[in-house]
C-alpha positions in Angstrom: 120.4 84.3 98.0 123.9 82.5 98.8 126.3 84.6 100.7 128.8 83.7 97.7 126.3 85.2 95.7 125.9 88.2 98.3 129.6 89.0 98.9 130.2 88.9 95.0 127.5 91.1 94.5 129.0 93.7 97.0 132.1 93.4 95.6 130.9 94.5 91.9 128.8 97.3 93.7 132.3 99.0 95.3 134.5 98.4 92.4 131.7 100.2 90.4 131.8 102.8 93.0 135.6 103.0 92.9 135.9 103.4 89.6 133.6 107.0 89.6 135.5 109.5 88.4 132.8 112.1 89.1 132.6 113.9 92.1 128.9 113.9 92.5 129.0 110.1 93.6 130.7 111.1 96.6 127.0 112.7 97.8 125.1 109.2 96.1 125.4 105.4 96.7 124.5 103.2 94.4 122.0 100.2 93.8 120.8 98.3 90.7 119.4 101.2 89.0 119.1 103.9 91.3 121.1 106.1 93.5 120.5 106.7 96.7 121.1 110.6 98.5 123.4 109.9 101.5 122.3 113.8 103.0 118.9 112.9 102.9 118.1 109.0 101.6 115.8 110.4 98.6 116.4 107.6 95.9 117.0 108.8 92.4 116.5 107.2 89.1 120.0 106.5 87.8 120.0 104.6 84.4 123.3 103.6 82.8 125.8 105.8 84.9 124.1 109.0 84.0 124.8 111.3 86.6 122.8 114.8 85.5 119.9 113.4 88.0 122.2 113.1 90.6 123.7 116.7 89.9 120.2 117.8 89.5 119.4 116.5 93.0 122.5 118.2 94.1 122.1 122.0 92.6 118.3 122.2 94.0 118.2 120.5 97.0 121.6 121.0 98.2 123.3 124.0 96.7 125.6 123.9 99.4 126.9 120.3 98.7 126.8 121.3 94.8 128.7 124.4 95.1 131.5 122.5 96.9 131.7 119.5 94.4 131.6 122.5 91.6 134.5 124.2 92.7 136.5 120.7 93.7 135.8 119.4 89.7 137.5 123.1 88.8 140.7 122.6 91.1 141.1 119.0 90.0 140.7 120.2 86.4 143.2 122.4 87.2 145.6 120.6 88.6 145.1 117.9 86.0 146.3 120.0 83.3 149.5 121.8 85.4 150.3 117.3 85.9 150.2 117.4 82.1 152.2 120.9 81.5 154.8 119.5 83.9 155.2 116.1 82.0 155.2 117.6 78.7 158.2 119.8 79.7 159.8 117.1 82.0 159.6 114.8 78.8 160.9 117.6 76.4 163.7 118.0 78.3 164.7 114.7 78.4 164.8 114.7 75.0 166.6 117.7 74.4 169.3 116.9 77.1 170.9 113.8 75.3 
């Protein structure tokens, strides 16, 4: 393979990663069509971004690890919807103020 062809490749495979909103694929990295567990290298069937394998992995061999990424989805839940209580009043008043 061409290290053109190599770098693009790379390239795709971190943009892909980057673009993971779910917390679980901070424990996983990614190939082709599998996952790889970066606490203990076990690969994981992974077919079209479904993740509940990866969470599977997660809640039974690391409860730990899953318990963390649980509460971290919560608080940024959380503080996703104060960000959009804030706007909505930020924009309101905006509106009302003129």
């Amino acid at each position: 393979m061409s290290v053109y062809r190599n770098s693009r490749r790379k390239t795709r495979q971190q943009s892909r990663q980057n673009n993971k909103k779910s917390l679980v694929w901070n424990y996983f990295e990614s190939t082709s069509m599998t996952v790889t567990c970066k606490l203990r290298k076990k690969v994981i069937k992974c077919s079209n971004g479904n993740m509940s394998n990866m969470s599977s992995h997660l809640q039974h061999d690391h409860r730990q690890q899953h318990q963390e990424m649980k509460d971290n989805e919560e608080r940024r839940k959380a503080e996703a919807e104060q960000d959009k209580q804030v706007g909505s009043l930020v924009s309101s008043s905006l509106l009302y103020d003129h």
